[in-house]
C-alpha positions as CSV (number, residue, x, y, z in Angstrom):
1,X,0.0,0.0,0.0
2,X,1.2,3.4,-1.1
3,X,4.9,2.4,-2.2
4,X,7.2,5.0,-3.4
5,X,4.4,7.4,-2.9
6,X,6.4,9.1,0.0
7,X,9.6,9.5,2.0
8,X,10.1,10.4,5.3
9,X,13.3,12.5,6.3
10,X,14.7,13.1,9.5
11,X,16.7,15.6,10.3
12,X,19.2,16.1,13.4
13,X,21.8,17.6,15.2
14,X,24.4,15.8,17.7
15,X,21.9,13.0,17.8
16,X,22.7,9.2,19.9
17,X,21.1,5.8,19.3
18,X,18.1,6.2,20.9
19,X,17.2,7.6,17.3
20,X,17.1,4.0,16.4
21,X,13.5,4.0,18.9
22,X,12.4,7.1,16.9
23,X,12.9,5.0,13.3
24,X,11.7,2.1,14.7
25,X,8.7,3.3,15.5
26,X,8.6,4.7,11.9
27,X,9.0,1.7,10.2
28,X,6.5,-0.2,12.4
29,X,3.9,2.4,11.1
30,X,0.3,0.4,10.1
31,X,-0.9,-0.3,6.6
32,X,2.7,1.3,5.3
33,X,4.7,-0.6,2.5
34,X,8.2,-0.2,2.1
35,X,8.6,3.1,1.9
36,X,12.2,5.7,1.9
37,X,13.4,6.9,4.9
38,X,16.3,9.1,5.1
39,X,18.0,11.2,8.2
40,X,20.5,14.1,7.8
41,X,22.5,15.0,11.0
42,X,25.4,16.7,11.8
43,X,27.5,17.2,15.0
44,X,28.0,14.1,17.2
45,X,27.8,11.3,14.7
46,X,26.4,8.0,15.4
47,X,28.0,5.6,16.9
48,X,29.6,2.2,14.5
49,X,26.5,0.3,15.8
50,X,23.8,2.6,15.4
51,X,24.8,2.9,12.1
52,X,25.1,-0.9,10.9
53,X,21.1,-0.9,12.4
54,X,20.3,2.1,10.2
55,X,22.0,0.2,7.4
56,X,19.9,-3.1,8.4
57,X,16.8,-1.4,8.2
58,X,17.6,0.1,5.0
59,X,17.3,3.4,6.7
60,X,19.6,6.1,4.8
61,X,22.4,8.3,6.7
62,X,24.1,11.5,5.5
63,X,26.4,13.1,8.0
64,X,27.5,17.1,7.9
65,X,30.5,17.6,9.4
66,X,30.0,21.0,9.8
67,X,27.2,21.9,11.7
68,X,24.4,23.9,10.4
69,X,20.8,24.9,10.8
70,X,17.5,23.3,11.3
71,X,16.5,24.6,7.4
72,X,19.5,23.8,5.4
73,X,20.0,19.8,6.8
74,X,15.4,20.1,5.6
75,X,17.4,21.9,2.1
76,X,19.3,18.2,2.1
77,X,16.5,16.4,2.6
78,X,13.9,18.1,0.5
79,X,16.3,18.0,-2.8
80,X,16.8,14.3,-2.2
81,X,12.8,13.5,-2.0
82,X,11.7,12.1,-6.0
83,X,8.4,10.7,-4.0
84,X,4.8,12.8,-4.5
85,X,4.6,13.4,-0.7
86,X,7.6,14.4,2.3
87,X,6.9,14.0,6.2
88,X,9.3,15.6,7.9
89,X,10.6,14.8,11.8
90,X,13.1,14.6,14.2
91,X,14.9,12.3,16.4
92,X,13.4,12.6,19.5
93,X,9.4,11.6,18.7
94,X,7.7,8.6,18.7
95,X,5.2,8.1,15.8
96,X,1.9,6.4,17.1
97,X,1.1,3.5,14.9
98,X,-1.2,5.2,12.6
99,X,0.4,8.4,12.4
100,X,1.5,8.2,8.5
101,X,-2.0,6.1,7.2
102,X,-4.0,9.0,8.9
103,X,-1.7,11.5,6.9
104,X,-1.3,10.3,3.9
105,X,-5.0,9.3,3.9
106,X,-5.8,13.1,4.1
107,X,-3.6,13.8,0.8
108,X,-5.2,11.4,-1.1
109,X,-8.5,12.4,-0.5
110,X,-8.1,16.1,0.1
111,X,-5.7,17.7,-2.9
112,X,-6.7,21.4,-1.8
113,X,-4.1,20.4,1.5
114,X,-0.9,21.2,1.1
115,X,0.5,21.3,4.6
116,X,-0.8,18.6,7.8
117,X,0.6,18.6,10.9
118,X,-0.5,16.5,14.1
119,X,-1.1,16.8,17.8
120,X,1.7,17.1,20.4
121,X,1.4,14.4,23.2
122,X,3.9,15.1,25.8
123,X,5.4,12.1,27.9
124,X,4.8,11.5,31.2
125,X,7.8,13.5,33.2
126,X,10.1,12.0,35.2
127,X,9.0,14.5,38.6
128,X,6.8,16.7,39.8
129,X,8.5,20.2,37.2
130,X,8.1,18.1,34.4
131,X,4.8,17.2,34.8
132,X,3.6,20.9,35.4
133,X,5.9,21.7,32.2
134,X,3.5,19.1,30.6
135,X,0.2,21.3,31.3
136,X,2.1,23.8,29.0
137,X,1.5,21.3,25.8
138,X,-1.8,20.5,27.0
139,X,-3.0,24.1,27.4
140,X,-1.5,24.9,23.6
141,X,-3.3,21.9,22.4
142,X,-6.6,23.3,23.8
143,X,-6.1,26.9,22.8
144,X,-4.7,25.8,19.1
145,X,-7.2,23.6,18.7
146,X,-10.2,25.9,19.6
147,X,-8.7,29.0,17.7
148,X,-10.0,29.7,14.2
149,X,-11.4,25.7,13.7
150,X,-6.9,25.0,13.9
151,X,-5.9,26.8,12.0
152,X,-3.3,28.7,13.3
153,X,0.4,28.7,13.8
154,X,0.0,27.2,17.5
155,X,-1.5,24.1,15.9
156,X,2.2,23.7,13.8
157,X,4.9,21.5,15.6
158,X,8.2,21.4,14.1
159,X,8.5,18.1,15.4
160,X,6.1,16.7,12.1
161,X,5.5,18.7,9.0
162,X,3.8,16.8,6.2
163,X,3.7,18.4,2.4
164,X,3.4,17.1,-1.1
165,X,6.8,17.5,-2.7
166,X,6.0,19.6,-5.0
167,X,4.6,22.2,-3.2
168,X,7.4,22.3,-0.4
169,X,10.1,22.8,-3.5
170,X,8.3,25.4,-4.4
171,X,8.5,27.1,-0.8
172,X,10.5,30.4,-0.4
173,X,12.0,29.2,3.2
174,X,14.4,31.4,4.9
175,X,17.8,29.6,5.7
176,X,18.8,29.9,9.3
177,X,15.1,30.5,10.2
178,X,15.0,29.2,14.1
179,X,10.8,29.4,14.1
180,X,11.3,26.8,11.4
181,X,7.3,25.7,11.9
182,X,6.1,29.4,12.0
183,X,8.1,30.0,8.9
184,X,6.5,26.9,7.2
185,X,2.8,27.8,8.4
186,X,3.0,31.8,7.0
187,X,4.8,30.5,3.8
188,X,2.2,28.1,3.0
189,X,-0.2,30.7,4.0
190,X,1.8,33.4,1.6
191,X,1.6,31.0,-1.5
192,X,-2.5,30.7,-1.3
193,X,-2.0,26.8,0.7
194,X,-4.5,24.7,2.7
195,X,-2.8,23.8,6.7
196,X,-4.4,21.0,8.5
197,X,-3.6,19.2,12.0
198,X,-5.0,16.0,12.3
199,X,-6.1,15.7,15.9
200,X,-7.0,11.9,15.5
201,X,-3.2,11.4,15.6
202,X,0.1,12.3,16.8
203,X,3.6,11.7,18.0
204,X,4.7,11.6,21.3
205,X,7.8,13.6,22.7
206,X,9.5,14.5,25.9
207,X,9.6,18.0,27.4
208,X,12.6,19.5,29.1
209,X,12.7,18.5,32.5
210,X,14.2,20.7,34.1
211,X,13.9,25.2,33.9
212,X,17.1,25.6,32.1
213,X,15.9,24.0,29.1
214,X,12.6,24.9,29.7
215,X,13.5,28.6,29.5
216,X,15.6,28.5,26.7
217,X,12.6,26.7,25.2
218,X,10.0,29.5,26.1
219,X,12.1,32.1,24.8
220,X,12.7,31.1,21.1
221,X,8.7,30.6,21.3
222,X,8.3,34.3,22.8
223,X,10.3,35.5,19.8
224,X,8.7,33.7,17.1
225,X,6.6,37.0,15.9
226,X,9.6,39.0,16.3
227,X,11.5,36.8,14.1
228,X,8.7,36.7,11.3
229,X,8.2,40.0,11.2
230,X,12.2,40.7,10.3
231,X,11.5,39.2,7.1
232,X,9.2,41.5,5.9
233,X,7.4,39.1,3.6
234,X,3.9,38.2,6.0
235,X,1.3,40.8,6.2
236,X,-1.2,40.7,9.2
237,X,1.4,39.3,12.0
238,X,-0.3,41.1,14.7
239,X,-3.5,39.1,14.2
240,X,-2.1,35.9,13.5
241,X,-0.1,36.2,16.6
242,X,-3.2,37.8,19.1
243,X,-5.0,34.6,20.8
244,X,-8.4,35.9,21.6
245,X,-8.7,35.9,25.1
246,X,-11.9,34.1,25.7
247,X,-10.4,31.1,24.3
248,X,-7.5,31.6,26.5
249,X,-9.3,32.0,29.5
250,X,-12.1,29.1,28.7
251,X,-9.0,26.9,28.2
252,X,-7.1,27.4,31.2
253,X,-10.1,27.3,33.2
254,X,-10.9,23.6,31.6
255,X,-7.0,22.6,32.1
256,X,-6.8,23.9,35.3
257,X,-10.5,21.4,36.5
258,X,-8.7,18.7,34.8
259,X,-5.5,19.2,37.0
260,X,-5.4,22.5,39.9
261,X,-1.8,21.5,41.1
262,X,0.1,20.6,38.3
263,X,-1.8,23.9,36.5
264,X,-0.4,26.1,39.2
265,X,3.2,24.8,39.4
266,X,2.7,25.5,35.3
267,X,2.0,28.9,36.0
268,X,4.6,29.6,37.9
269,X,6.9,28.2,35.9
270,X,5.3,30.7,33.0
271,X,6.0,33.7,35.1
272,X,9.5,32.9,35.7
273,X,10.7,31.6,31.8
274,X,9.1,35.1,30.8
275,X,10.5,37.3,33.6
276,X,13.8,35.9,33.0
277,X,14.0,35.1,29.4
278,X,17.0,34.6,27.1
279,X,16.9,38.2,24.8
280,X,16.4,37.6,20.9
281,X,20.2,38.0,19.9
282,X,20.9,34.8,22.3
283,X,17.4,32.8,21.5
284,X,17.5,33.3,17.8
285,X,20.5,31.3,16.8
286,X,20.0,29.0,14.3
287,X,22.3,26.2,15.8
288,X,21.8,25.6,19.5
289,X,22.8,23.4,22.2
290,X,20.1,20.6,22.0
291,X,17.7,20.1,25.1
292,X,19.5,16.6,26.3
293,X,16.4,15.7,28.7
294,X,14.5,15.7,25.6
295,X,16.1,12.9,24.2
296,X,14.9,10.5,26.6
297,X,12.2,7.9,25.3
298,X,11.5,5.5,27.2
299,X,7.8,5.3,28.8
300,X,5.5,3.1,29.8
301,X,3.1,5.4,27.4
302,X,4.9,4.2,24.0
């Protein structure tokens, strides 16, 4: 079923072998034929072993030697895709098993979409911060999903971006962009496309467990707009970036009845990521030290 009609490419940077749980899960996608999968990655390279499983699995691995930025190791991959559709992703998710059947469902049946993503589901932390760090996904989830029917550029993760081939080559992306998934959402908005996030699927991830990740985090978020509107090439910023407060206020009241105490450790941990955030110059790099805590997998949830 579907053959050659897609490729998924991962893209990294100073990644270790617990990638091979990320392309595992991949490749143990449902209803899925054989099917490309290619990962570009620079810094730290694999190990000898890691790279004899990629090999096994007929997985295909290109390594930079000199580092670069989120967009131009996506440049690599998005020249090398000859299939009709590209999912993009990273190395620290875990795709549910029906992740790619419900996206490439949509783009059979739907050729007026020409972006999907999918929902964020955040791993159980590993203490009491992480979990209140969780509420974080859970109240963006809420407020994306309830803002203009989804379609907005909370409802983008950079984590899974889905396009027909064609129409991503086509994209005027700007290298060294470090909103990479804002960038994608205006851009297809720009050239007249069709975003969708599937909420009857997702991938599962890890948040930074701990506030110094967590900050840094929160701080290339708080300077998405800023970075957007540098470019001068998307009109209308101010009202794609101004959550109307009625849905931010009926969401936190439903996520804080679903869980008070982990809601107000959440908030508190707002506060103090936005009183003491990073300033643009040091949050809007386009290679940065990777969030290690991140790249921890292992749950009883996947």
């Amino acid at each position: 079923m579907l053959k050659d009609t897609f490729m998924v490419g991962i893209y990294t940077h100073s990644t270790g072998n617990y990638i091979l749980k990320t392309v595992r899960s991949i490749l143990d996608s449902q209803g899925m034929s054989e099917f490309k999968l290619m990962i570009v990655a620079d810094g730290t390279p694999l190990d000898a072993e890691s790279i004899r499983q990629l090999k096994k699995w007929k997985v295909i691995y290109k390594y930079n030697p000199i580092p670069s930025s989120i967009n131009l190791k996506q440049k690599q991959i998005i020249a090398s895709c000859k299939e009709k559709y590209l999912i993009l992703t990273q190395d620290d998710v875990i795709f549910m098993p029906d992740t790619i059947r419900y996206i490439m469902s949509e783009f059979l049946k739907n050729s007026e979409v020409t972006f999907i993503g999918v929902k964020n589901v955040p791993l159980k932390g590993n203490s009491f911060l992480a979990d209140c760090i969780n509420i974080g996904t859970f109240l963006t989830n809420r407020i994306a999903e309830a803002w203009r029917n989804g379609d907005n550029y909370l409802s983008v993760i950079g984590r899974l971006e889905a396009f027909p081939t064609a129409w991503i080559k086509k994209m005027r992306l700007k290298e060294g962009a470090v909103s990479s998934d804002a960038n994608y959402y205006f851009e297809n908005k720009r050239m007249g496309g069709k975003y969708l996030c599937l909420r009857n699927t997702g991938i599962f991830f890890r948040n930074p467990q701990n506030l110094t990740e967590q900050r840094a985090k929160s701080s290339r978020f708080l300077h998405s707009r800023r970075e957007m509107h540098h470019y001068n090439r998307y009109f209308d910023l101010k009202r794609e970036y101004t959550i109307p407060v009625n849905i931010i206020l009926n969401s936190g009241l439903k996520e804080f009845l679903t869980d008070p105490i982990h809601f107000i450790g959440y908030t508190l941990i707002f506060c103090y990521t936005r009183i003491f955030r990073f300033p643009h110059n040091y949050s809007l790099k386009a290679v940065w030290k990777p969030d290690i805590s991140t790249k921890q997998l292992t749950s009883d949830q996947v």
